[in-house]
C-alpha positions as CSV (number, residue, x, y, z in Angstrom):
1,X,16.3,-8.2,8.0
2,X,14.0,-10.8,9.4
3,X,12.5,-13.6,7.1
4,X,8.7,-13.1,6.3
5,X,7.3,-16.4,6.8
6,X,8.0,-16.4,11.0
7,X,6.2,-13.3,10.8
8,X,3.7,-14.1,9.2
9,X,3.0,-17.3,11.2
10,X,2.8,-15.4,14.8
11,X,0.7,-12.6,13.2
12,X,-1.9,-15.0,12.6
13,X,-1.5,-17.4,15.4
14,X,-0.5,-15.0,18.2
15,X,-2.2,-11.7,17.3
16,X,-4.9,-13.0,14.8
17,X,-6.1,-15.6,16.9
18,X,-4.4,-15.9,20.4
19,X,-5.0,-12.3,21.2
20,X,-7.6,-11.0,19.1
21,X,-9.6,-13.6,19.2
22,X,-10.8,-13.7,15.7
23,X,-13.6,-15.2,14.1
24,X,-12.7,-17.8,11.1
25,X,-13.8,-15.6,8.4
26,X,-11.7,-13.0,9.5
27,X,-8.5,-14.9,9.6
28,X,-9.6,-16.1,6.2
29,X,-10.3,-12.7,4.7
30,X,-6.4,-11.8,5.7
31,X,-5.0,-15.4,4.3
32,X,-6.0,-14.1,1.2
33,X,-5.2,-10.4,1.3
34,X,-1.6,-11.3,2.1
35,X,-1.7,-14.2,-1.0
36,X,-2.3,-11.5,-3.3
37,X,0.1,-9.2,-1.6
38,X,2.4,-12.3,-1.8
39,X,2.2,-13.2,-5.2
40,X,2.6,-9.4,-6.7
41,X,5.8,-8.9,-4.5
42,X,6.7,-11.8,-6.1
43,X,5.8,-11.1,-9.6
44,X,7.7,-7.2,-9.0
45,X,10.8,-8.4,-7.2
46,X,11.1,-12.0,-8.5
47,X,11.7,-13.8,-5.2
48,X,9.4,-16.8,-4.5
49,X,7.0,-16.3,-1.6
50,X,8.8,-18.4,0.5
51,X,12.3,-16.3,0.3
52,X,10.8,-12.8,0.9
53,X,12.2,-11.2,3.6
54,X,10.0,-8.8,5.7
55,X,12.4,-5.3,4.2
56,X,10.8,-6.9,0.5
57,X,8.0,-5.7,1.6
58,X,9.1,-2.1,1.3
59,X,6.6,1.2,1.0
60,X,7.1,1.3,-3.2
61,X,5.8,-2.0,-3.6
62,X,2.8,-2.1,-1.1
63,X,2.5,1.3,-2.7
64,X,1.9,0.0,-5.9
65,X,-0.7,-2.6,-5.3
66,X,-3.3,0.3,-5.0
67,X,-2.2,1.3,-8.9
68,X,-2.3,-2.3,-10.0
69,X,-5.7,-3.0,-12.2
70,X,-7.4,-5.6,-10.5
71,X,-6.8,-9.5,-10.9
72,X,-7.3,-12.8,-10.1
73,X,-11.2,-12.2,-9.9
74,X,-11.1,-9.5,-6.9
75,X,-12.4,-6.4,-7.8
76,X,-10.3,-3.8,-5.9
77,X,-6.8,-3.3,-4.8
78,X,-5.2,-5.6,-2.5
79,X,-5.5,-2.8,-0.1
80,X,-9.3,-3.5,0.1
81,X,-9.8,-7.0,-0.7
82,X,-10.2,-8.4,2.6
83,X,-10.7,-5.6,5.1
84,X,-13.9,-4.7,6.1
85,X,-12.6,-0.9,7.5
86,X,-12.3,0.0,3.3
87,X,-15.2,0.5,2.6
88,X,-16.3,4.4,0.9
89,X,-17.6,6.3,3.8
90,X,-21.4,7.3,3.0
91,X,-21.8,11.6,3.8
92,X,-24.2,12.1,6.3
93,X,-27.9,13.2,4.6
């Protein structure tokens, strides 16, 4: 399977910023979703960030980062740290 850190690097410079064309903050917001998602995969599978391989990355473990209590200061789940879109739906009055 394909190594993770190519990957990652034209996510965020070809869709992230070449395509999309996003702002600064947003870029930001998924750094650091994808550090935390980072350092649990390696803290369940034992592989240092930088030797992940994109299969690591497999539906169990990002699976179990919405079951992990929360750490390193962020409130939620990695699922929700950074992206706006998970945020509780309010019901209509």
């Amino acid at each position: 399977m394909t190594a993770l850190a190519p990957v990652l690097q034209a996510f965020f410079t070809e869709r992230l910023i070449a395509q999309r064309q996003v702002s600064g903050h947003t870029v930001a917001a998924y750094r650091d979703t994808f550090r935390l998602l980072l350092a649990f995969a390696q803290q369940r599978t034992g592989t240092a960030p930088c030797d992940l391989r994109l299969d690591d990355l497999d539906a169990a473990l990002t699976g179990a980062t919405a079951h992990e209590p929360a750490t390193h200061g962020c409130p939620r789940s990695i699922h929700c740290s950074a992206t706006p879109r998970c945020v509780t739906p309010r019901t209509p009055p």
